[in-house]
DRENDO-1510 file (C-alpha; in Angstrom, 1 decimal, always signed):
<recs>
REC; n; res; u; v; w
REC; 1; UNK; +58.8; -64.3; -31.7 .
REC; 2; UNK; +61.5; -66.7; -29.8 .
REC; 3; UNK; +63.8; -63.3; -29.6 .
REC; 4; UNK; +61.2; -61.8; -28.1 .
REC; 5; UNK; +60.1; -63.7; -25.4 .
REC; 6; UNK; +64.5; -64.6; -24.7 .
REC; 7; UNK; +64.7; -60.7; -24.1 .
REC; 8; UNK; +61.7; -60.4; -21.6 .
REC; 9; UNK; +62.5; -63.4; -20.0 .
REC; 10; UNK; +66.2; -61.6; -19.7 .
REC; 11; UNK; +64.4; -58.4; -18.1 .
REC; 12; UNK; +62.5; -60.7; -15.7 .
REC; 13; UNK; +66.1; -61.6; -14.1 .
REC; 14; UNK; +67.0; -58.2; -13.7 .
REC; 15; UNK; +63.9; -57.1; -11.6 .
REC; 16; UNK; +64.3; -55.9; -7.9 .
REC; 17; UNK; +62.8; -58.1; -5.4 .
REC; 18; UNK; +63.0; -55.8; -2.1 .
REC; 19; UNK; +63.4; -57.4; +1.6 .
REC; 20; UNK; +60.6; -56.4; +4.1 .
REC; 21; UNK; +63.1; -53.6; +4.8 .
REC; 22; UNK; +63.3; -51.5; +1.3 .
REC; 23; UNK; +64.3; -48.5; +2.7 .
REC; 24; UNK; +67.8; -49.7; +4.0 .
REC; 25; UNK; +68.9; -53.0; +1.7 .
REC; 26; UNK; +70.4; -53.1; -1.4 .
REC; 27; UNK; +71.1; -55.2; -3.8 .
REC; 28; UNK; +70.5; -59.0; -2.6 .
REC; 29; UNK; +74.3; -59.5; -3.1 .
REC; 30; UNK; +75.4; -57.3; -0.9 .
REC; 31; UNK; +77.3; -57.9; +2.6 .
REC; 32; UNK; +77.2; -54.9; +4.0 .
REC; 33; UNK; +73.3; -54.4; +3.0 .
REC; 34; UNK; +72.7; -58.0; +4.2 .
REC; 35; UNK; +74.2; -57.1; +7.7 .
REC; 36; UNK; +71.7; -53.2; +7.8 .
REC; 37; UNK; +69.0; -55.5; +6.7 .
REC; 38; UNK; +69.5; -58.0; +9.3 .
REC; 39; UNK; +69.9; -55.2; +11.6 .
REC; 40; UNK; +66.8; -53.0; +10.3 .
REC; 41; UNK; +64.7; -56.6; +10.4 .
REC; 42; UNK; +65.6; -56.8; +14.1 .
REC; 43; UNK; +64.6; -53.4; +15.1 .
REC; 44; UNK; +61.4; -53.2; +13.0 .
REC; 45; UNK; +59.7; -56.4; +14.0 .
REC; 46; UNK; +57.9; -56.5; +16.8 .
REC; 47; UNK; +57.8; -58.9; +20.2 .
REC; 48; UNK; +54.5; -61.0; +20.2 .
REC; 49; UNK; +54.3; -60.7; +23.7 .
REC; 50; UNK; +54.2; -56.5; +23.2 .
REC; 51; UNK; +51.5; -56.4; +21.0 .
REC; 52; UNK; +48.5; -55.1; +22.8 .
REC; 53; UNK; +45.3; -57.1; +22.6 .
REC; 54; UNK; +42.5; -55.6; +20.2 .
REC; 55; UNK; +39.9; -53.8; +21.7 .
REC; 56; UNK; +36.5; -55.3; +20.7 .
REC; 57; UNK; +33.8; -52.4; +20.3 .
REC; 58; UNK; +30.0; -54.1; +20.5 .
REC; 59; UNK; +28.0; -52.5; +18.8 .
REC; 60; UNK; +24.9; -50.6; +19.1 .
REC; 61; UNK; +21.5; -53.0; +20.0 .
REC; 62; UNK; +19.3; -51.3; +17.5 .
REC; 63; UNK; +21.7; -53.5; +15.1 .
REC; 64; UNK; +19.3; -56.6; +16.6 .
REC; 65; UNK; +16.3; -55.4; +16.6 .
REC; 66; UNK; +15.4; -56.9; +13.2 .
REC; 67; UNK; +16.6; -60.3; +14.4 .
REC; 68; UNK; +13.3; -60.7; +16.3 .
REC; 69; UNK; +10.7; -59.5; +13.9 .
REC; 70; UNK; +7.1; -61.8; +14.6 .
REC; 71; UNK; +9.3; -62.6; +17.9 .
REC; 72; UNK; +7.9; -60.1; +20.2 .
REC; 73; UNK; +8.3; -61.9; +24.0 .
REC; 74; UNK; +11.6; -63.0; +22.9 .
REC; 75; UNK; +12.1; -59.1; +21.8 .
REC; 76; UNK; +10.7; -57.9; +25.2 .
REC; 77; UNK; +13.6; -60.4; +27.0 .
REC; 78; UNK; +16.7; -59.2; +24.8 .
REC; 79; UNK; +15.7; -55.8; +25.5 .
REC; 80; UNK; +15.2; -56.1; +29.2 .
REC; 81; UNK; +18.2; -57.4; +29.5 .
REC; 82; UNK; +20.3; -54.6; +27.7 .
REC; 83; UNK; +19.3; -52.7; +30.3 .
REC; 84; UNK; +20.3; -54.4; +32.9 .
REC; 85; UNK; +23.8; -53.7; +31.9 .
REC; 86; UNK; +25.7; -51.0; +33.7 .
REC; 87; UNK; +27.8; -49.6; +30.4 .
REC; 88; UNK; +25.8; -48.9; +27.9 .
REC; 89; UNK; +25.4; -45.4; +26.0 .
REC; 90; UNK; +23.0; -43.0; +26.4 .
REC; 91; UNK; +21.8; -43.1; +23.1 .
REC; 92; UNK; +21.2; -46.8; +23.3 .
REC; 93; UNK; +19.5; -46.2; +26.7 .
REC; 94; UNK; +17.1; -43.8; +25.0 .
REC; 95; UNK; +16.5; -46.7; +21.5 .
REC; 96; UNK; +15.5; -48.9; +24.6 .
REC; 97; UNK; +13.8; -48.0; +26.8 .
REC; 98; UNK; +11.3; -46.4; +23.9 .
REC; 99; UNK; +10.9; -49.8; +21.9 .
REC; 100; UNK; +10.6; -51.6; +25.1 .
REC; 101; UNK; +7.2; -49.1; +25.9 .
REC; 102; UNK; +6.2; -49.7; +22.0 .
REC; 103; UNK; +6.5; -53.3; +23.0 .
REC; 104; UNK; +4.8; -53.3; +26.2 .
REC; 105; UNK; +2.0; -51.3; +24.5 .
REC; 106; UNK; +1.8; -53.7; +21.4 .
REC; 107; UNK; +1.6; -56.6; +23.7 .
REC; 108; UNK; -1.1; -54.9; +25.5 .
REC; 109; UNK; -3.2; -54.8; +22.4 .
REC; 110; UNK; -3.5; -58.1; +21.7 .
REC; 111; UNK; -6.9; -59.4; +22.4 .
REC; 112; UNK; -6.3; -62.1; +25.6 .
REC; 113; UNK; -8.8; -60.2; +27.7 .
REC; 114; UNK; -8.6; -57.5; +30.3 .
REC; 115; UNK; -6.4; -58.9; +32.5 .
REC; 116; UNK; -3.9; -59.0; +29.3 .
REC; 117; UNK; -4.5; -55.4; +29.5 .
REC; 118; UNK; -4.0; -54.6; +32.4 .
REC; 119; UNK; -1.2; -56.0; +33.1 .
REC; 120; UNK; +0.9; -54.6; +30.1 .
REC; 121; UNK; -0.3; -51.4; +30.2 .
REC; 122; UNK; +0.7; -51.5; +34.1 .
REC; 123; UNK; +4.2; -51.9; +33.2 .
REC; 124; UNK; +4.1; -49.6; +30.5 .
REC; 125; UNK; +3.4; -47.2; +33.2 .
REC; 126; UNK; +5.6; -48.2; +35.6 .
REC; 127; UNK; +8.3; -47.6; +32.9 .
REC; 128; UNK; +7.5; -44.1; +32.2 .
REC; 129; UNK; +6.5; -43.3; +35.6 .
REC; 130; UNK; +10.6; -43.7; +36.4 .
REC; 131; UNK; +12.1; -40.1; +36.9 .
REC; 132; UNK; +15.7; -41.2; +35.1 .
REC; 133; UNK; +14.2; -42.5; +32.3 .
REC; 134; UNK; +15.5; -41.2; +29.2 .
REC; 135; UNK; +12.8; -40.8; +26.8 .
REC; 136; UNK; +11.5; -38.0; +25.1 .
REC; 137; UNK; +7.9; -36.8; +26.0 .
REC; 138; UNK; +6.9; -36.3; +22.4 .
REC; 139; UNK; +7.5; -40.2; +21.8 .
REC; 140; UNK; +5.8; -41.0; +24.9 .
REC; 141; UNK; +2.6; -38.8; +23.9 .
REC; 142; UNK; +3.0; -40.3; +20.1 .
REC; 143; UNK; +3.1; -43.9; +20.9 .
REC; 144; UNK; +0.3; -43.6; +24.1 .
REC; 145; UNK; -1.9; -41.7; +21.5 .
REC; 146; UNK; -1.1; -44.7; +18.9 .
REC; 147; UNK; -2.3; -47.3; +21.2 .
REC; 148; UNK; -5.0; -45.2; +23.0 .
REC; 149; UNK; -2.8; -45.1; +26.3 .
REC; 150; UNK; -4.8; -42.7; +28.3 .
REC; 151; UNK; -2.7; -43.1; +31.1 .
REC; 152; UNK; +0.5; -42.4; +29.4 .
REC; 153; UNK; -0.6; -39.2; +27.9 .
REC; 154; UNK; -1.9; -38.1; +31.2 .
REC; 155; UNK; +1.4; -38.9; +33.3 .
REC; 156; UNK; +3.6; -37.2; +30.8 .
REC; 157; UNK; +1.1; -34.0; +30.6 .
REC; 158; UNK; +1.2; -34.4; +34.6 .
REC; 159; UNK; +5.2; -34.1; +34.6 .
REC; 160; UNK; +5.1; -31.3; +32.2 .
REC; 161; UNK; +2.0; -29.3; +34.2 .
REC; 162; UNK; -0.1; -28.9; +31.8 .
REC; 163; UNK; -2.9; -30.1; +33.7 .
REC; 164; UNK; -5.6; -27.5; +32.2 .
REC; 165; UNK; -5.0; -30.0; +29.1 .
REC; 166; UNK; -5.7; -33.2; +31.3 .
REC; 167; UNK; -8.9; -31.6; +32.2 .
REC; 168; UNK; -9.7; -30.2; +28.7 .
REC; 169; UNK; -9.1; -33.9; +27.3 .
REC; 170; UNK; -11.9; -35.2; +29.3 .
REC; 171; UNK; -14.1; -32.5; +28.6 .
REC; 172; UNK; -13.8; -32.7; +25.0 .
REC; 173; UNK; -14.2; -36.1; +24.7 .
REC; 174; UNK; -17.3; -35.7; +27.0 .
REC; 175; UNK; -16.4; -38.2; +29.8 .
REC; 176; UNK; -18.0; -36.5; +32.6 .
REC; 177; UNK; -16.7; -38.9; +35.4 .
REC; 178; UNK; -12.9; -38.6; +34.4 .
REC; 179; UNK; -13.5; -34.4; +34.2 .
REC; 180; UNK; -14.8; -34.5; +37.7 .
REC; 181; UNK; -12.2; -37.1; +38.9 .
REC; 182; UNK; -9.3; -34.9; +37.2 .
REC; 183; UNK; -10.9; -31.7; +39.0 .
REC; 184; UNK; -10.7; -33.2; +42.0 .
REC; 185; UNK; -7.2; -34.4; +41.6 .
REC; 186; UNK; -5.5; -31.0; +40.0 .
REC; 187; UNK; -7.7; -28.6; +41.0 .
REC; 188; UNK; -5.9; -27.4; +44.0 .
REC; 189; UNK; -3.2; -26.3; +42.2 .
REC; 190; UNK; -5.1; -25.3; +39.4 .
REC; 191; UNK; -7.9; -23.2; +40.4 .
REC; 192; UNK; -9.2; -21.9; +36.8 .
REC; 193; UNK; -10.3; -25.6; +36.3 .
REC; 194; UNK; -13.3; -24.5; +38.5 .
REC; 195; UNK; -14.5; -22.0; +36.2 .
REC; 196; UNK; -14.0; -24.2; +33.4 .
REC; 197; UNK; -15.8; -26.9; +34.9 .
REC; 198; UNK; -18.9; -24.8; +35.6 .
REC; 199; UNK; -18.9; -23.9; +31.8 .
REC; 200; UNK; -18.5; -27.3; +31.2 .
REC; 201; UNK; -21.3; -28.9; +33.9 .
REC; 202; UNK; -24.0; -26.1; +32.4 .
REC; 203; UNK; -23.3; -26.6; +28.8 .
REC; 204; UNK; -25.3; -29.7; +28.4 .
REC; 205; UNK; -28.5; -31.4; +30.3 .
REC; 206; UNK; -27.3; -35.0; +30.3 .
REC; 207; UNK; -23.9; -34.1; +31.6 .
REC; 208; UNK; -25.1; -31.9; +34.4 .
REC; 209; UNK; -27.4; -35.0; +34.8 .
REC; 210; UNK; -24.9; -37.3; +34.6 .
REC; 211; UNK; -22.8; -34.9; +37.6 .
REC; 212; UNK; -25.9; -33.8; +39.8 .
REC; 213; UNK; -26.2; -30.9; +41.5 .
REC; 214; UNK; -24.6; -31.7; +44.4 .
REC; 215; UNK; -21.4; -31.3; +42.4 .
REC; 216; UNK; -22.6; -27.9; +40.4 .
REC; 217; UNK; -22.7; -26.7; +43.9 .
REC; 218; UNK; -19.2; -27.6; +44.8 .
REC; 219; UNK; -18.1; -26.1; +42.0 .
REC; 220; UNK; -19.8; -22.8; +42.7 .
REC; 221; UNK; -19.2; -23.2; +46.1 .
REC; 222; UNK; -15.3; -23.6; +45.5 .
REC; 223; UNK; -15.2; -20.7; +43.0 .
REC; 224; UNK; -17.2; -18.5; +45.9 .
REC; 225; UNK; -14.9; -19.1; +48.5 .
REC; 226; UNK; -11.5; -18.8; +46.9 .
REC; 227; UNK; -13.2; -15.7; +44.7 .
REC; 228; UNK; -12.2; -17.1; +41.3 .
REC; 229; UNK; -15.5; -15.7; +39.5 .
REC; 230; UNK; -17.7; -12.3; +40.5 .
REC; 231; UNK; -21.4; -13.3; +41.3 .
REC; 232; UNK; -22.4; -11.1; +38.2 .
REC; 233; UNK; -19.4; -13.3; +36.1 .
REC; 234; UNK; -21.1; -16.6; +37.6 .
REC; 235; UNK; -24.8; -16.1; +36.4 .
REC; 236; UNK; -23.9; -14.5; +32.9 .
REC; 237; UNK; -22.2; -18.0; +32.5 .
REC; 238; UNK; -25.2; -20.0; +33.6 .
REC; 239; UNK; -27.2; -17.8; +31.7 .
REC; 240; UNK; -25.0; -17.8; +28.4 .
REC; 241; UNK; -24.4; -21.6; +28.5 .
REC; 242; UNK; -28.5; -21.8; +29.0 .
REC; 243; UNK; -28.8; -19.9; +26.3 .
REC; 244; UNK; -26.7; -22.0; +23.7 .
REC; 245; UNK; -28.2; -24.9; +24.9 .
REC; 246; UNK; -31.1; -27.4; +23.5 .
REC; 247; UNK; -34.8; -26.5; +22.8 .
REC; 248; UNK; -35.4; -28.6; +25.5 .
REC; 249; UNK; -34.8; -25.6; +27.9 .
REC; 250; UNK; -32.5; -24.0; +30.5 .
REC; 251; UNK; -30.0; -26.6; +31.6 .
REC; 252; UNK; -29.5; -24.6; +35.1 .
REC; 253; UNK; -32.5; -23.8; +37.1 .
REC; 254; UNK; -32.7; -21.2; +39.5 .
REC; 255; UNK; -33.1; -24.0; +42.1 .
REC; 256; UNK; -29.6; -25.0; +41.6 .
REC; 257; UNK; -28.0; -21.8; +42.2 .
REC; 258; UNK; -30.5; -19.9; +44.4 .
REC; 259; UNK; -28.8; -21.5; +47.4 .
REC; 260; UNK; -25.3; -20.0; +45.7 .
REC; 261; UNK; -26.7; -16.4; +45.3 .
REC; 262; UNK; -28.8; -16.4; +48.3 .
REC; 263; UNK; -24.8; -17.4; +50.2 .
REC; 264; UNK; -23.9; -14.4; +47.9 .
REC; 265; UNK; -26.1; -11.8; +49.2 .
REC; 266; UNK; -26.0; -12.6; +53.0 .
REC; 267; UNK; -22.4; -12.3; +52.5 .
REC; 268; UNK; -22.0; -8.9; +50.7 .
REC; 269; UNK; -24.9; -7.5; +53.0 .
REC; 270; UNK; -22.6; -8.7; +56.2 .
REC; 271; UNK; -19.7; -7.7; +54.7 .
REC; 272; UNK; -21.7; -3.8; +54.0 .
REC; 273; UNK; -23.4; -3.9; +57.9 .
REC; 274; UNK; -19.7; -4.8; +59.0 .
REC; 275; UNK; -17.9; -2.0; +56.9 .
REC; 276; UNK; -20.7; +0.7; +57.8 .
REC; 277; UNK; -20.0; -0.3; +61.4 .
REC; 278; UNK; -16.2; +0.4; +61.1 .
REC; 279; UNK; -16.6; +3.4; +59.0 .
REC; 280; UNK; -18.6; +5.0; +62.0 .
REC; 281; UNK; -16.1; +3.8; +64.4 .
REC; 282; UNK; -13.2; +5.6; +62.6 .
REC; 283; UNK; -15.2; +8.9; +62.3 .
REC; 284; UNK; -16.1; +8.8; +65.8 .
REC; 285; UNK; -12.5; +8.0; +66.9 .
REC; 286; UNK; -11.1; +10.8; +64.1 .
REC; 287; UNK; -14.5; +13.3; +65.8 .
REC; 288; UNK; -13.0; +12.7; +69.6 .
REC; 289; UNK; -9.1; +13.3; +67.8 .
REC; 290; UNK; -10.1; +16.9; +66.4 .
REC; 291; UNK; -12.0; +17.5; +70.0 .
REC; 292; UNK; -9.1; +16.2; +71.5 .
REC; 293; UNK; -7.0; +18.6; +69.9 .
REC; 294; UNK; -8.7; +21.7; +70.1 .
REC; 295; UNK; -9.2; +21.2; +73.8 .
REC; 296; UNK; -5.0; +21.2; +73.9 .
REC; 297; UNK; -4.8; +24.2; +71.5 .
REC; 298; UNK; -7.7; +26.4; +73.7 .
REC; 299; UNK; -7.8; +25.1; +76.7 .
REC; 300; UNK; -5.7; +24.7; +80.3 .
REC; 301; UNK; -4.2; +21.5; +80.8 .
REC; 302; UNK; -4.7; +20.1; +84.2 .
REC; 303; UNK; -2.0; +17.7; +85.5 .
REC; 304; UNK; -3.5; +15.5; +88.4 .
REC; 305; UNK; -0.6; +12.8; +87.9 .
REC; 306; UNK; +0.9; +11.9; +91.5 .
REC; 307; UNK; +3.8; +9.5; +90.6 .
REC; 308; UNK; +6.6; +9.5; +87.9 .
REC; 309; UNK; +5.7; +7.9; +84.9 .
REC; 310; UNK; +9.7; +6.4; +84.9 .
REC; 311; UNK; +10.8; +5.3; +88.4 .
REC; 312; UNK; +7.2; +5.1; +90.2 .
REC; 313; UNK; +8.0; +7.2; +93.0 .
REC; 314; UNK; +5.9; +10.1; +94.2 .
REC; 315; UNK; +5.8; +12.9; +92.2 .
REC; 316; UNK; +8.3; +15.8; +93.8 .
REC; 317; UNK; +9.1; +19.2; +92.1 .
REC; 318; UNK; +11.1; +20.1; +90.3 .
REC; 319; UNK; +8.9; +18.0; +87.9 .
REC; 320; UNK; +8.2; +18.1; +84.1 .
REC; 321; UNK; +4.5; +17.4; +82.6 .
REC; 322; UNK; +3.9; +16.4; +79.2 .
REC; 323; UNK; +0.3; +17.1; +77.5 .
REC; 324; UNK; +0.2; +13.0; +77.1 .
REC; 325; UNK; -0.5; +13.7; +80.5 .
REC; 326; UNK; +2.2; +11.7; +81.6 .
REC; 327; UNK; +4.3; +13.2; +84.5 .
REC; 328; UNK; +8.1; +12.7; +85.2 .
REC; 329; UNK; +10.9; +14.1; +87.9 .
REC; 330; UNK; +13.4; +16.0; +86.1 .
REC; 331; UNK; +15.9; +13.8; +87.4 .
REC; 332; UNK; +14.3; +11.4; +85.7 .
REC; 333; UNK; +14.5; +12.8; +81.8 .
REC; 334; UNK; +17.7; +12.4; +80.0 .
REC; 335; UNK; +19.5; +15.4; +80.6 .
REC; 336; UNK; +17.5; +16.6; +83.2 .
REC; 337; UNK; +15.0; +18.4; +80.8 .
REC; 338; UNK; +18.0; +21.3; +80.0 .
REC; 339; UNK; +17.4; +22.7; +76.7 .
REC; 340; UNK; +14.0; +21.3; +76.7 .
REC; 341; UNK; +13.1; +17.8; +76.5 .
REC; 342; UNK; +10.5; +18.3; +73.9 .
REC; 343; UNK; +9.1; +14.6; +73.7 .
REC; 344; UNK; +7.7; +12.4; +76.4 .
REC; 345; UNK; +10.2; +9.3; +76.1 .
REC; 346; UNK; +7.2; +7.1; +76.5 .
REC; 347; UNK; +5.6; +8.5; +73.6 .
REC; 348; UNK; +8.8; +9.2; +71.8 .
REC; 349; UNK; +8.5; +5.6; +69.9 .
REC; 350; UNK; +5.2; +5.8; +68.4 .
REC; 351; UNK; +5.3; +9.3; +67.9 .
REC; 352; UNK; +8.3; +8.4; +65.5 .
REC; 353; UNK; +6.8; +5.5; +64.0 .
REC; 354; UNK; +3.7; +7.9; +63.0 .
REC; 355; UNK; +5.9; +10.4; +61.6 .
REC; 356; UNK; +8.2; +7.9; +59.6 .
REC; 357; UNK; +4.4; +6.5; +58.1 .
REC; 358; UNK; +3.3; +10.0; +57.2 .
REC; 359; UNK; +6.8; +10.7; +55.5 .
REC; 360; UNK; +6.6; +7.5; +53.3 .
REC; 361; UNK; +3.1; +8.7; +52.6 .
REC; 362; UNK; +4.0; +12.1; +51.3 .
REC; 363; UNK; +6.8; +10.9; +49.3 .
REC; 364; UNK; +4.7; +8.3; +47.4 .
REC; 365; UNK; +1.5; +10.3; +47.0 .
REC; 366; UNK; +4.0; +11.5; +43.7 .
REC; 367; UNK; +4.5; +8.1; +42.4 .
REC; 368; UNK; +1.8; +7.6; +40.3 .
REC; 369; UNK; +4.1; +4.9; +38.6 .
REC; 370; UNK; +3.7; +3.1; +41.6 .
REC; 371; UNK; -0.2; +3.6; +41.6 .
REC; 372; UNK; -0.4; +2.8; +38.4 .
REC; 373; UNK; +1.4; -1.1; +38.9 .
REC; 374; UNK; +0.3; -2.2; +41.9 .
REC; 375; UNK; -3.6; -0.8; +40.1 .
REC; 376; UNK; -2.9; -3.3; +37.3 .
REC; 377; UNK; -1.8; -6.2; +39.4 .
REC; 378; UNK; -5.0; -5.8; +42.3 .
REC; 379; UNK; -7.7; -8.4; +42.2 .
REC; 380; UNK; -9.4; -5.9; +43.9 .
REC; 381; UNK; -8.9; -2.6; +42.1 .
REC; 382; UNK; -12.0; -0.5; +44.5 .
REC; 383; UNK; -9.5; -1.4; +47.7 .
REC; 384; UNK; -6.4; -0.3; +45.8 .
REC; 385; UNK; -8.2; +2.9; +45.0 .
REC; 386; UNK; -9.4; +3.3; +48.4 .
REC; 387; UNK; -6.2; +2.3; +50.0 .
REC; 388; UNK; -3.8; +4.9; +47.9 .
REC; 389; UNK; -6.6; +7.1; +48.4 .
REC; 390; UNK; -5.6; +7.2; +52.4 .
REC; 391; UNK; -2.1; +7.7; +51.2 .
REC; 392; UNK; -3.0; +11.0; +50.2 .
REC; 393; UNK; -2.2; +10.1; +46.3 .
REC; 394; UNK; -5.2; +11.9; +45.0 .
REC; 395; UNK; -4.7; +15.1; +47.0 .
REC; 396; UNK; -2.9; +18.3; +45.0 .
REC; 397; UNK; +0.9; +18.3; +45.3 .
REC; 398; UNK; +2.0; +20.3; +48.9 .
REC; 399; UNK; +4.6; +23.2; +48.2 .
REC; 400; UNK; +7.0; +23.4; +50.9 .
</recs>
């Protein structure tokens, strides 16, 4: 056992024990290794003075948000002051300004009172009203529809347009005031709301109560002037909401929308008297054409013009006459009427423009592709008809 431990002890003294420099030393004994390790020791360790500070990364707040659980004002601070600061990540910007609307909305539902309320849910607002605000509109909608923050869900459907849903909201939760106030607000630039809201107003006596008919005639008169519904659309949907209502009867009397229909009538029967009065215009006008025209084709033309129709002067021979009835010296026409000046240059214009019209015309009276579109996108499908209908697009094809 002594021999042993005499011969570890032995290969304890033999053991290498390397300088911080391994690489170049050798053996400790060594004066030529002692002078490379010297030399290595110099070159490898570093001046204090060159080392470079160490950057300190903070990290994210989220880390922090535990530290002020059952701490919410204290919470709402620290978090308002984050944001404050200039260099922050987006990421982090998104984390806080989120849980800083979930804590403006949890402080608004503690029970202090309205004016508690109020004023939380003011801010809340405020925050998301903000147009760089990083926070996702599904965590907006989530956390309003959490706390029952009507407003929020209405701004962020606002920002995204879909204000058919604002109004749908109100209907559905029957809250007769806020539909009429968001129809007022949106309807401008929505006009199907109208519709809907006549659907809505008929579908039930206590909310049509609740509106008055003062504003079921708004309604129908907004949808009559900007043509939204045909008169025939209008009373099936008084008369089909009627029918799916109570036993208690109709919920739209024909004393609330006799005043529409009787509008309705007078109108269309103007609008007939006015048509039938510019339909015999154009037939007399296209009567005293065709007389016109055979009186040129069969008759003499009589030229009592006195003055050129160019320079004014008194008309002098030789002289050209037009069957415009318009009168010029020769002098006057371009080229001195040689080689036939065919066209009064006063006429020349229109005459040009009528041709050009009658071309365009004749060329699209083939493009039933071009019927078939612009058929498909009317409102007003009879006055397409009629209009291509002038164009000549109904007539046979013309062989040259």
């Amino acid at each position: 056992m002594a021999g042993t431990v005499g011969a570890v002890q032995n290969l304890t003294n033999l053991l290498y024990l390397p300088y911080i420099n391994t690489s170049s030393s050798g053996t400790p004994g060594t004066p030529g290794q002692q002078k490379a390790s010297t030399a290595g020791e110099s070159n490898l360790v570093p001046d204090p003075d060159d080392i470079p500070a160490p950057k300190y990364t903070a990290p994210p707040p989220r880390t922090a948000f535990s530290s002020f659980i059952d701490h919410p004002d204290e919470f709402i601070v620290f978090l308002e002051a984050c944001l404050e600061e200039k260099h922050i990540k987006e990421q982090d910007r998104v984390d806080l300004y989120t849980t800083l609307f979930e804590m403006y909305l949890h402080k608004s539902a503690e029970k202090k009172g309205d004016h508690n309320r109020e004023e939380w849910e003011t801010k809340a607002k405020k925050l998301i009203e903000k147009e760089d605000i990083p926070m996702e509109s599904s965590n907006v909608l989530l956390l309003s529809h959490l706390s029952n923050f009507r407003d929020g869900t209405i701004l962020v459907k606002e920002q995204s347009g879909l204000l058919f849903d604002i109004f749908r909201s109100y209907t559905a939760a029957k809250d007769t005031r806020g539909a009429i106030k968001a129809l007022r607000k949106y309807g401008p630039d929505e006009p199907q709301l109208y519709p809907a809201a006549l659907a809505y107003l008929t579908s039930d006596p206590r909310i049509l109560d609740e509106a008055g008919p003062d504003e079921l005639a708004a309604v129908l008169a907004r949808i009559d002037k900007d043509g939204l519904m045909a008169p025939l659309q209008v009373v099936q949907t008084l008369v089909g909401q009627s029918s799916l209502s109570s036993s208690a009867g109709a919920v739209a009397t024909m004393g609330m929308i006799k005043p529409y229909l009787h509008e309705t009538i007078e109108r269309e029967r103007r609008e007939i008297k006015a048509n039938r009065a510019r339909a015999a215009a154009f037939r007399a006008e296209t009567d005293a054409r065709r007389a016109e025209l055979a009186d040129l084709e069969g008759k003499p033309a009589v030229f009592q013009a006195t003055r050129c129709s160019d320079c004014g002067q008194p008309l002098e021979l030789p002289a050209v006459h037009f069957l415009c009835k318009h009168s010029f010296h020769q002098r006057c026409l371009r080229g001195g009427g040689v080689d036939g000046e065919s066209e009064c240059p006063l006429c020349a214009k229109n005459n040009a423009t009528i041709r050009a019209l009658r071309r365009s015309q004749l060329e699209n009276a083939g493009r039933h592709d071009l019927f078939k579109a612009e058929l498909e996108r009317s409102e007003d499908r009879f006055g397409t008809i009629a209009d291509w209908f002038g164009r000549g697009v109904m007539g046979g094809a013309k062989v040259d």
